[in-house]
Each structure stands twice: as C-alpha cells, then as structure tokens.
C-alpha positions in Angstrom: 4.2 12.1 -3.2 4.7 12.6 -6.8 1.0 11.9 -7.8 -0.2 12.9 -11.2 -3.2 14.8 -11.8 -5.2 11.9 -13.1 -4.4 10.3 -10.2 -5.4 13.6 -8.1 -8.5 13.7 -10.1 -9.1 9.6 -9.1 -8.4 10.0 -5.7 -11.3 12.9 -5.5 -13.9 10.8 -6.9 -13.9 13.1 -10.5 -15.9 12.5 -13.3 -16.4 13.6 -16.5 -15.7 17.4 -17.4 -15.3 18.2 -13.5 -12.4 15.8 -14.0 -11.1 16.9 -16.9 -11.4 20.4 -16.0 -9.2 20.0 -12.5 -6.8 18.1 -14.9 -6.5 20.8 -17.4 -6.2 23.5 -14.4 -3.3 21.4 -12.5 -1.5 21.4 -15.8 -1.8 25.2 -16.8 0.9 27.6 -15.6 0.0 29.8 -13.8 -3.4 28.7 -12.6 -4.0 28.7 -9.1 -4.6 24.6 -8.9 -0.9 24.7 -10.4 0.7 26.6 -7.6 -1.3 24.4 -5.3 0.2 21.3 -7.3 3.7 22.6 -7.1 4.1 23.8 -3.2 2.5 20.4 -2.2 5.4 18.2 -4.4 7.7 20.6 -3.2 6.9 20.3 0.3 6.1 16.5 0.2 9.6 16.1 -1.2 11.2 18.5 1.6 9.5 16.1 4.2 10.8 13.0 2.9 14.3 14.5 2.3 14.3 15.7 6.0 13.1 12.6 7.3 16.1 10.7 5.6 18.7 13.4 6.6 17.5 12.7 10.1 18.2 8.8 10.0 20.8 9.9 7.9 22.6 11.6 10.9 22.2 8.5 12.9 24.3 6.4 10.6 21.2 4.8 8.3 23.3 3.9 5.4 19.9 3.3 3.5 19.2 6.5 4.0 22.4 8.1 3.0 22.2 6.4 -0.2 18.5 7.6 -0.5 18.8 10.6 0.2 21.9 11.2 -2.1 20.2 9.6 -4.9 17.3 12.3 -4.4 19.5 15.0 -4.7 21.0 13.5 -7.9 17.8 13.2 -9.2 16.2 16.6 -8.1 19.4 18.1 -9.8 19.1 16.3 -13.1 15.6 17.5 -13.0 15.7 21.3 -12.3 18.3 21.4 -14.9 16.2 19.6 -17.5 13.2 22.0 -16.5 15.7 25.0 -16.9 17.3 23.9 -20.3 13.8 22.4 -21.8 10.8 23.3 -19.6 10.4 20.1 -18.8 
C-alpha cells in the first residue's frame, strides 16, 4: 500500500525510541524489518496490478489505463533506483 515507516510505526501504536528504532530498522539495508518492508510493497503492488489486469481483461478501460500507468511508473522507478539508489 505504499505506507511509510512513520506511518508503519503510527499504525502500531509506537512511541518514543521503540518508534524510532522500528523506523531506523525499516530504513537500513539489509536488516531484516527491511526485507520484510520490501516483499510486503512488492507483494501489495503485485495484488493490485493483478486485480486490475483481471478487470482489465474484461474490457475495464479504467483499469487499462491504471494499470498501464503503474507500469510506467514502476519502470521510471526501478530505473531511478538502478541509476541513483533511489
């Protein structure tokens, strides 16, 4: 769903350095609350890409557009992570 880790760290109820510490953790490469970070966006964005490529196949022209526009996007972005590490 795209959530950051402050957010994350909201949603759980986190507080001072127990907060900060998750935060820190989801943000370091490498760590396992990282990994976990990464395969949930990847697999959050894998279910809403095959949920619009199923509508998509039915004719949805919403969800052509949508789910075009995603791949646009997810292109732009693997690139700038590959060229910057962003």
């Amino acid at each position: 769903m795209g959530y950051s880790p402050e957010r994350i760290a909201n949603i759980l109820g986190l507080k001072g350095t127990e907060r900060e510490e998750v935060i820190s953790r989801i943000r370091t490469s490498g760590d396992p609350y990282n990994s976990a970070y990464l395969y949930g966006n990847a697999v959050g964005e894998y279910n809403i890409d095959a949920e619009l490529a199923k509508q998509a196949e039915q004719g949805d022209i919403d969800s052509i557009e949508s789910l075009e526009t995603r791949k646009k996007e997810r292109t732009h972005l693997d690139l700038k992570r590959k060229l910057f590490g962003i």
